[in-house]
C-alpha positions in Angstrom: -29.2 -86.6 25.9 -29.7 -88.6 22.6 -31.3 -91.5 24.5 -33.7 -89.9 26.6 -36.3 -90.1 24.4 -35.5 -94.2 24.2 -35.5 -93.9 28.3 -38.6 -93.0 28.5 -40.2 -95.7 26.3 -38.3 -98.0 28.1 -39.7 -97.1 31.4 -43.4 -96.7 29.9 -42.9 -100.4 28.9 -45.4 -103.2 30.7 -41.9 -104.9 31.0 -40.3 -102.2 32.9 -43.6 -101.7 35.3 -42.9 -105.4 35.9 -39.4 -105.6 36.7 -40.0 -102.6 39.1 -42.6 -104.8 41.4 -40.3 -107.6 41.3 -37.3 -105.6 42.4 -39.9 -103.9 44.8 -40.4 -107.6 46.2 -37.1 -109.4 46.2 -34.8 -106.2 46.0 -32.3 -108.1 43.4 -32.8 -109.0 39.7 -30.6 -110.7 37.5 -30.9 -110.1 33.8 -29.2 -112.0 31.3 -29.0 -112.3 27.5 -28.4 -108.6 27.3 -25.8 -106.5 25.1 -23.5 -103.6 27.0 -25.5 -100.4 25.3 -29.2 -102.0 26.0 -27.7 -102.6 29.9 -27.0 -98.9 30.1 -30.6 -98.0 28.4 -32.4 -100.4 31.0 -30.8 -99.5 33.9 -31.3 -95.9 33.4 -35.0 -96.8 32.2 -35.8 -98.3 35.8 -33.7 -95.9 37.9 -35.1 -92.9 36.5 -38.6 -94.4 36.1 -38.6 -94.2 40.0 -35.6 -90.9 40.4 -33.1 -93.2 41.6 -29.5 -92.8 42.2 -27.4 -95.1 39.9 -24.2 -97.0 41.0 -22.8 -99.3 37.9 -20.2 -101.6 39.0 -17.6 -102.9 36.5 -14.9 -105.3 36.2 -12.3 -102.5 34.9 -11.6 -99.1 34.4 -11.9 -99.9 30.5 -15.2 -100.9 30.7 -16.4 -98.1 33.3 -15.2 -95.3 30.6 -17.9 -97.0 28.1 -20.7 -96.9 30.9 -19.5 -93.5 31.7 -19.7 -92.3 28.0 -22.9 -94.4 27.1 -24.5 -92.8 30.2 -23.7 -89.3 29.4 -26.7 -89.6 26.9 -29.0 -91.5 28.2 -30.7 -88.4 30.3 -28.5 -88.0 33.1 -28.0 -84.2 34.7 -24.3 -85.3 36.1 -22.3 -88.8 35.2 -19.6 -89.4 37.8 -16.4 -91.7 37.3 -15.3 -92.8 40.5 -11.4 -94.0 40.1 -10.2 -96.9 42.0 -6.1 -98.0 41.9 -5.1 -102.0 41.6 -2.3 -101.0 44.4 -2.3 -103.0 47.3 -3.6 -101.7 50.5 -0.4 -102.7 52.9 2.4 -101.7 49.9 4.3 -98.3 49.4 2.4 -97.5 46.2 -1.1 -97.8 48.3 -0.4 -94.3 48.3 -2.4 -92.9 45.2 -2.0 -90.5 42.4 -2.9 -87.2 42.9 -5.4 -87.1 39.7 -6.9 -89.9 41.1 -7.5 -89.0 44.8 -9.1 -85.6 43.9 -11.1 -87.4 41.3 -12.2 -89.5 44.1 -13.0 -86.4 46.4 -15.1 -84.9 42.9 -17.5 -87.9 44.2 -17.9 -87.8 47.6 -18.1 -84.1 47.5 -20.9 -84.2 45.5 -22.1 -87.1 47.5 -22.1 -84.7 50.3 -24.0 -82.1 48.8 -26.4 -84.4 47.5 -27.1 -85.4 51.0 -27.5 -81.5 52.1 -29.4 -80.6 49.8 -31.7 -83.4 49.4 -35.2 -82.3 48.7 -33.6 -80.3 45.3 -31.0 -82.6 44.1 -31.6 -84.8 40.8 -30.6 -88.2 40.6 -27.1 -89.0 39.4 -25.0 -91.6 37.6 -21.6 -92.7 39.6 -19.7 -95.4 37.4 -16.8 -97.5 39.5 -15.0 -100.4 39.3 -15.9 -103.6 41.6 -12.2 -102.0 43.5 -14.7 -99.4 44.9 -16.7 -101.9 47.4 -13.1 -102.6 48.8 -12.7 -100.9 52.3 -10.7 -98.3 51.3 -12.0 -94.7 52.5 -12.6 -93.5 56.3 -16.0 -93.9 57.4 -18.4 -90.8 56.0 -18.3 -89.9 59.8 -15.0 -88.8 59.5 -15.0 -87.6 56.1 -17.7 -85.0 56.4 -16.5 -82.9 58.8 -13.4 -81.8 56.5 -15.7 -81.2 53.9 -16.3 -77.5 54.0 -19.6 -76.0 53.0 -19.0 -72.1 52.2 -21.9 -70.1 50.9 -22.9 -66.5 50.4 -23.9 -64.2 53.3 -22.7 -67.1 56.0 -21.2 -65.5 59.1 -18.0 -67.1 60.0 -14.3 -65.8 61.8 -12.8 -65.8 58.5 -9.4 -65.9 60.6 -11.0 -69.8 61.1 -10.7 -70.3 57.8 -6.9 -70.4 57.4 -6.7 -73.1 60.0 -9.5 -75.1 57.9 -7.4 -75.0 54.9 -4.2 -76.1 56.4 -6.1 -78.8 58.2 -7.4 -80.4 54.8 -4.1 -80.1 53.0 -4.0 -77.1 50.9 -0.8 -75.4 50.4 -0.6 -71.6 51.3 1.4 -69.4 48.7 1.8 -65.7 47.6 -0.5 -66.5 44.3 -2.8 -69.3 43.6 -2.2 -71.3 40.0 -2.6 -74.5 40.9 -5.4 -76.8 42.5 -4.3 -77.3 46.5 -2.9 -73.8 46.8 -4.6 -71.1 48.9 -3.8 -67.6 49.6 -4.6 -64.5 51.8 -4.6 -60.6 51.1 -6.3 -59.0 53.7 -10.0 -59.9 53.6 -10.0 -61.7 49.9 -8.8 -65.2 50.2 -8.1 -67.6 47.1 -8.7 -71.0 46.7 -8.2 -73.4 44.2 -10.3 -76.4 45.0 -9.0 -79.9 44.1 -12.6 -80.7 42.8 -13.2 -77.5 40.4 -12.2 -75.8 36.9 -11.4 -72.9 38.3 -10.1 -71.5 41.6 -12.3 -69.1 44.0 -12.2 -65.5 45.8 -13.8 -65.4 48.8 -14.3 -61.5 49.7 -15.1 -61.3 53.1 -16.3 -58.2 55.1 -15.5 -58.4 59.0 -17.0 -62.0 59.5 -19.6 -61.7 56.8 -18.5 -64.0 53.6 -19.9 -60.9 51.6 -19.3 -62.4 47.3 -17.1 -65.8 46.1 -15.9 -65.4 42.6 -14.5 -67.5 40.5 -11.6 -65.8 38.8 -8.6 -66.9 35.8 -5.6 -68.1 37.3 -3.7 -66.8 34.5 -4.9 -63.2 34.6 -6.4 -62.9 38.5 -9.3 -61.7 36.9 -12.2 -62.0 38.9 -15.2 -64.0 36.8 -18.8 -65.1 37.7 -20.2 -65.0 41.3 -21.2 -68.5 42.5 -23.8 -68.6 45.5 -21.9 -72.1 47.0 -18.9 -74.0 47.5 -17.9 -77.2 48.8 -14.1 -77.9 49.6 -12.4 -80.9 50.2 -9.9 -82.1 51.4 -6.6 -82.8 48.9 -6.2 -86.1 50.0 -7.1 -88.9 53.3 -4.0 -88.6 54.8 -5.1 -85.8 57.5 -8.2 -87.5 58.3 -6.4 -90.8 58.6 -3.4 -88.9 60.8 -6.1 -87.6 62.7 -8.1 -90.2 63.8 -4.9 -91.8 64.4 -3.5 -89.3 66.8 -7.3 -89.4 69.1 -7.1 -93.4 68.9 -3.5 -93.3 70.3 -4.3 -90.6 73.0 -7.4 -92.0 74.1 -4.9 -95.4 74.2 -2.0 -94.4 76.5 -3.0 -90.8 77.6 -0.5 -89.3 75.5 -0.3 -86.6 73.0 3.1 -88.0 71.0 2.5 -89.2 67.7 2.0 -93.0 67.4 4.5 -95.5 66.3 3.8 -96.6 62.4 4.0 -100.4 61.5 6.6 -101.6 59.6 5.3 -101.6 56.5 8.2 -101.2 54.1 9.5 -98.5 52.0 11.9 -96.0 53.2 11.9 -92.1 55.2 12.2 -90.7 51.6 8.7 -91.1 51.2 7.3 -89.4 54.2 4.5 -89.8 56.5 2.0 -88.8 54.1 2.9 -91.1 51.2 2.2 -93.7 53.9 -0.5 -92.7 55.8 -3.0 -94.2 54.3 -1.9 -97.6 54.9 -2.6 -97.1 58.8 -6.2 -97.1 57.4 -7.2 -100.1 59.4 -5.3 -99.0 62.6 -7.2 -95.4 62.1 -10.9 -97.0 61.9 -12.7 -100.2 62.7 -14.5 -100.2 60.0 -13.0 -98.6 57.0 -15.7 -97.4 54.1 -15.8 -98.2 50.7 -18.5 -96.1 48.3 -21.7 -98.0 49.6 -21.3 -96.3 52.8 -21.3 -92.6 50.8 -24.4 -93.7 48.7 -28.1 -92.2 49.6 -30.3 -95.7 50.4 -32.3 -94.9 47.2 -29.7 -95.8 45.1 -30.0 -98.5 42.3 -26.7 -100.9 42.6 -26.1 -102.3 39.1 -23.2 -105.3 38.8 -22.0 -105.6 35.4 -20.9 -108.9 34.5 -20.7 -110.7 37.7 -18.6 -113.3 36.7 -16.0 -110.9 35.5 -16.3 -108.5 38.7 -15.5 -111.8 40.6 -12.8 -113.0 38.7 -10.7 -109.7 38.7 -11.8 -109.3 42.6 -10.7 -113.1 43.3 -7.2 -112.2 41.7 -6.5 -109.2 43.9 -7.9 -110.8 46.8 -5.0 -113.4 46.3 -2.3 -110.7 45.9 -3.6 -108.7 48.7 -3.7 -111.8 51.1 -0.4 -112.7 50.6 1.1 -108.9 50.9 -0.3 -108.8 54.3 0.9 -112.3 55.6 4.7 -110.6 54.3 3.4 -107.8 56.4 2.5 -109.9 59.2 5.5 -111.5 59.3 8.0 -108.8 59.2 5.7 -107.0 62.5 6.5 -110.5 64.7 10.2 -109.7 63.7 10.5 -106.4 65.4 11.5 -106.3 69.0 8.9 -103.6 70.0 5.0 -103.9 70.1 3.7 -102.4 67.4 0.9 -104.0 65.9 0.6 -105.5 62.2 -1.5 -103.8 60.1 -5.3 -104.9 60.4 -6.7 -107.0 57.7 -9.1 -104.6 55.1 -9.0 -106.1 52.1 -12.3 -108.5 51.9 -13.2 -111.0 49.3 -15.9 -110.7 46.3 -18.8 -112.2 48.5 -17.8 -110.1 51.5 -18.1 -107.5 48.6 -21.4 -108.6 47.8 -22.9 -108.8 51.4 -22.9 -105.2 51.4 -24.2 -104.5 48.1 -27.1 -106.3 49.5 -28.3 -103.1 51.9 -29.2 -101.9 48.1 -32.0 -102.9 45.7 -29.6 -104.2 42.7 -29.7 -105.6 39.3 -26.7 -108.2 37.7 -26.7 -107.6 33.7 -25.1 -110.5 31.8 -24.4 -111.0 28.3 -24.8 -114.4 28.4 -27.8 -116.2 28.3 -26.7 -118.7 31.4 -25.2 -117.0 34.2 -22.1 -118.2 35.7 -21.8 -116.0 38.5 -21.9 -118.4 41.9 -22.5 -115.9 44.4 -25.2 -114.7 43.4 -28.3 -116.4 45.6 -31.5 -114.4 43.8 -34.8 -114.9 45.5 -36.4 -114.9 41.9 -35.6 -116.8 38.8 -32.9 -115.0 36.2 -35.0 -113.3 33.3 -33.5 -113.4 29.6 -33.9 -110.3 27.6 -33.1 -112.2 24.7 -31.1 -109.0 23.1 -29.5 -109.8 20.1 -27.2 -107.9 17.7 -28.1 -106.0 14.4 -26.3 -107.8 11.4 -23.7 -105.2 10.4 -23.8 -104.7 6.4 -21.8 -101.3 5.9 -23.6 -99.9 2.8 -25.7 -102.7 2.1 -28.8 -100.1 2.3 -31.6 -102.6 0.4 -30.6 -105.1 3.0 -30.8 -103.0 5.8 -34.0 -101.4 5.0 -35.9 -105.3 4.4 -34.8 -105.7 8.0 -35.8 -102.7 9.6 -39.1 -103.0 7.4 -39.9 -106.7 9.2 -38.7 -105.4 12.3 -41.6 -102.5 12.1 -43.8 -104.9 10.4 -43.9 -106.6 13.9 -44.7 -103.9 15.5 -40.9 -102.7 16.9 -40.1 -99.4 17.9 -37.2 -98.3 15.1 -34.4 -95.9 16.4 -31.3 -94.8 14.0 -29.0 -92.9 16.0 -26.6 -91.6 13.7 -23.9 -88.2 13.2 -25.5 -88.2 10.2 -29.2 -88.6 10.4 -30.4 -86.3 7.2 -27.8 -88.7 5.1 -29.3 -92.1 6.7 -32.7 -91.2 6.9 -32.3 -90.3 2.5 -30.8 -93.6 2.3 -33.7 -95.8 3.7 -36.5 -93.8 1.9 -34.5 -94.5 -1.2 -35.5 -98.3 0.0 -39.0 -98.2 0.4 -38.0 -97.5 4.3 -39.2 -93.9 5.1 -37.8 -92.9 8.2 -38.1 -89.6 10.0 -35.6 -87.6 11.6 -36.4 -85.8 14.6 -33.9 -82.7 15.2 -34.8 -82.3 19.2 -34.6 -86.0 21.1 -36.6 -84.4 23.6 -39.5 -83.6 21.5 -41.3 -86.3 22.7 -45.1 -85.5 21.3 -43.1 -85.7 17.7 -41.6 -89.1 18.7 -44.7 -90.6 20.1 -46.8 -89.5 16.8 -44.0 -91.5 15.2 -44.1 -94.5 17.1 -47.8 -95.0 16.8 -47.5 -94.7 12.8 -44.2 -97.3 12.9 -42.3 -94.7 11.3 -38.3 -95.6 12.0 -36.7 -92.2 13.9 -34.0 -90.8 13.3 -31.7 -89.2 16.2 -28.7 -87.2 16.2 -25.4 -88.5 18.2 -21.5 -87.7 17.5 -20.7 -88.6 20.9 -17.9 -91.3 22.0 -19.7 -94.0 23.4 -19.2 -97.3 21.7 -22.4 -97.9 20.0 -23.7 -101.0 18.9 -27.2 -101.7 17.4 -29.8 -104.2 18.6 -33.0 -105.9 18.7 -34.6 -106.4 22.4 -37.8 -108.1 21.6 -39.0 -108.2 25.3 -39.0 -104.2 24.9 -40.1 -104.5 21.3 -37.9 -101.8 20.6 -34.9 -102.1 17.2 -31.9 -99.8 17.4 -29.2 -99.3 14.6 -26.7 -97.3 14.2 -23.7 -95.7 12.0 -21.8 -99.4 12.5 -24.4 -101.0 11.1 -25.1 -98.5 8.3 -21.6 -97.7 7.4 -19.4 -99.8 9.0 -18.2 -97.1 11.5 -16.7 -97.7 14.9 -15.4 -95.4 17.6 -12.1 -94.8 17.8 -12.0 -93.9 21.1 -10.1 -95.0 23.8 -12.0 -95.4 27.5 -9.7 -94.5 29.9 -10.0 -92.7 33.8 -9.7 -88.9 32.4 -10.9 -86.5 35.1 -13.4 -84.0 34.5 -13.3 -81.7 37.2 -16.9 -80.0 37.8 -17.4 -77.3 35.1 -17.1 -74.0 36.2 -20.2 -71.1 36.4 -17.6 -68.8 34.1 -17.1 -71.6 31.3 -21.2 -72.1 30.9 -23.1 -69.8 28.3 -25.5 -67.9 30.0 -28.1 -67.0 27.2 -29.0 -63.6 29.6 -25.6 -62.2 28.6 -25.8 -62.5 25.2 -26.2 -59.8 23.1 -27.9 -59.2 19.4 -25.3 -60.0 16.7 -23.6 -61.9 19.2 -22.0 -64.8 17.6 -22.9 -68.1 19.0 -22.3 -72.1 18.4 -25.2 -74.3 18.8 -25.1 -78.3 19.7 -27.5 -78.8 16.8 -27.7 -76.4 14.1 -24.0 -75.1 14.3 -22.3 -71.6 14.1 -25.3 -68.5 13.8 -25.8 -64.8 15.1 -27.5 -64.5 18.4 -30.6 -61.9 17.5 -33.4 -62.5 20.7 -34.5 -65.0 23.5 -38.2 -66.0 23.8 -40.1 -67.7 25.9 -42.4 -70.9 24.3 -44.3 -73.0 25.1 -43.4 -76.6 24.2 -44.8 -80.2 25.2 -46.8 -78.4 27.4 -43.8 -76.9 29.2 -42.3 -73.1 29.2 -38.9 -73.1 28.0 -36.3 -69.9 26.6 -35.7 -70.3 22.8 -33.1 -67.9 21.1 
């Protein structure tokens, strides 16, 4: 949360109080002349100003991992990476990988419970690429009744439950290891949800869901007690099959599976590695992620032009697959029907992003998106980079000194702030460095005496610093002072939701416990307090 503190500045700006009426009034902004770390610190400035949801659209995968790891700091309780494949939607390899469909049911799980548990839920962060406003999921409709809500003391026939699980794809076996496996001994029931760390033990009493447990695949060992659980499905093909089977029965008035187009590929593959393709012929309208989003949410477009471009290429590869498609369905003596048309071009894309209020960010100062038909003029943020001169301290520090001389806002995020901050003082620049980013009283006192501050962050976003006169704020950072860059690579890893178990829970700690903190490093745990700090109560051990 390194950038919180920078968040909130941002959204106490008169800037910021103005772009939020005129998004309030035309429900679109386009803001140019902006660099890719102040996009993420704007973005998140005006969603959170207002406790907005947050969709950033990308051009690539590549470029989402940045957002996705920039993000991560800038004061967001959960970051989501939605995946999305280049496969065609009418070819054999439509049918995706497994880490990549369960890291697509992470999102709309969590979607889901967003949506349940509305008045609680904090706003969260979903990065995706522009592949995600394709129509490529079943309609929520049909999604949410295979997501499974389980929570402590419900009353249910836990006989049900078996059924449930085989419904949504899960695997029954003697002992659970692996995500998609279930298993029953007597009145305990295992589960290893495709969205989780860690599998689950439902203990149930009669009908009463009585305790669910996480517990160590390795060992069986029972771990922490959770209070709720949401489960999945392992992947769309059941829902697709489905919706398929009620469409052809409702059709001819019988209960035989229905014929499959002749899509290509071979009986090797199997019904499920196929399904999916009959997406069209399952739903009128199949969804894409707009249709999982609450209406609050805060549509961000990342370089337009790009997002069009990469869409316009697809477009042209998907077209052309289905005409082949088309084709070979005429050929075939029998009726079946060719696959429906799903794929949609960038400005069918767009039509639908315009349910949302949205913002386009362009590095550029001159647009050259064409779709884009704005109500208001574009603004230019006029951000510009920080000259990079690795160890070239004096110059540095006559920078940063005209910068504050003009009345900027000076942030040096840095992994090693005590070392910078020395640096600039030995410059005639003092700088401070403030050890908690969310010690905000500290940080305003700072600000109103121009004091540069200094901020903590080893992280793997790709930082870059800049000057955003229109926020009057500076930013520098350990490429500009040392000449350091991330080494990184941004890439769809997925992070499956953290388990209860794997959290430290200060309550069980016990004196002389040893214990690593985030800022201050390896120490002895001794006692937890209660403080009060900015006003606010909070546990200090």
């Amino acid at each position: 949360m390194t950038f919180s503190s920078i968040i909130r500045i941002l959204g106490r700006s008169p800037l910021a109080t103005e772009l939020l009426n005129k998004l309030k009034r035309h429900h679109c902004l386009e803001l140019n002349g902006i660099a890719r770390l102040p996009k993420g610190l704007v973005a998140s400035a005006l969603a959170q100003q207002e406790g907005r949801n947050l969709l950033a659209v990308t051009a690539t995968l590549e470029e989402a991992g940045r957002w996705v790891a920039g993000l991560e700091a800038m004061g967001w309780q959960t970051v989501l990476f939605y995946p999305t494949s280049e496969a065609l939607p009418y070819e054999l390899s439509y049918s995706d990988e497994s880490e990549m469909t369960w890291g697509q049911m992470q999102v709309l799980a969590d979607l889901v419970q967003k949506e349940e548990i509305t008045a609680n839920a904090k706003p969260i962060a979903i990065v995706a690429t522009e592949r995600a406003l394709q129509s490529h999921l079943p309609p929520p409709a049909a999604f949410k009744p295979y997501c499974l809500t389980l929570a402590r003391g419900m009353v249910q026939d836990s006989k049900i439950l078996d059924r449930q699980l085989a419904s949504m794809g899960y695997d029954r076996v003697a002992l659970v290891e692996m995500e998609g496996q279930w298993s029953r001994r007597g009145d305990i029931v295992d589960v290893f949800p495709v969205a989780a760390e860690l599998p689950v033990r439902l203990e149930w009493f009669g009908d009463d869901l009585e305790q669910i447990r996480e517990f160590d695949p390795s060992s069986q060992r029972s771990l922490d007690k959770i209070d709720r659980l949401i489960l999945t499905p392992t992947d769309f093909s059941g829902i697709v099959g489905a919706a398929l089977a009620q469409r052809w029965s409702l059709k001819t008035n019988r209960e035989e599976p229905p014929p499959v187009p002749p899509l290509g590929g071979n009986e090797e593959e199997g019904e499920g590695k196929v399904i999916k393709r009959l997406l069209g012929l399952a739903f009128d309208r199949p969804a894409s992620i707009l249709d999982y989003l609450p209406p609050n949410t805060l549509v961000v477009i990342d370089e337009p032009g790009q997002c069009e471009a990469h869409s316009n290429r697809w477009f042209e590869n998907a077209e052309e697959q289905w005409e082949v498609c088309d084709r070979e369905s005429t050929k075939t003596a029998n009726s079946i029907p060719s696959p429906p048309k799903i794929h949609r071009s960038f400005a069918e894309s767009m039509a639908d992003v315009e349910g949302f209020d949205r913002i386009y960010f362009s590095e550029l100062a001159e647009s050259t998106f064409s779709v884009l038909a704005a109500s208001s003029p574009p603004i230019n943020l006029a951000s510009r980079p920080v000259p990079v001169m690795p160890h070239q301290f004096a110059k540095l520090s006559q920078t940063l000194r005209e910068e504050r001389d003009r009345g900027f806002t000076i942030f040096l995020v840095s992994a090693q702030p005590s070392r910078s901050v020395s640096l600039l003082s030995e410059h005639d620049c003092p700088a401070q460095f403030v050890v908690n980013p969310r010690d905000y009283l500290a940080i305003d006192k700072l600000q109103l005496q121009h004091i540069p501050i200094a901020l903590k962050y080893s992280g793997l976003a790709e930082l870059e610093g800049f000057i955003l006169p229109t926020f009057r704020i500076v930013l520098i950072c350990d490429r500009e002072f040392y000449g350091q860059h991330s080494l990184a690579t941004f890439s769809y890893i997925r992070k499956r939701r953290r388990a209860a178990s794997k959290q430290v829970d200060p309550n069980k700690l016990s004196p002389g416990d040893f214990v690593v903190h985030r800022q201050h490093g390896v120490g002895k745990f001794i006692k937890l307090e209660r403080l009060t700090i900015n006003r606010e109560l909070a546990s200090i051990y």
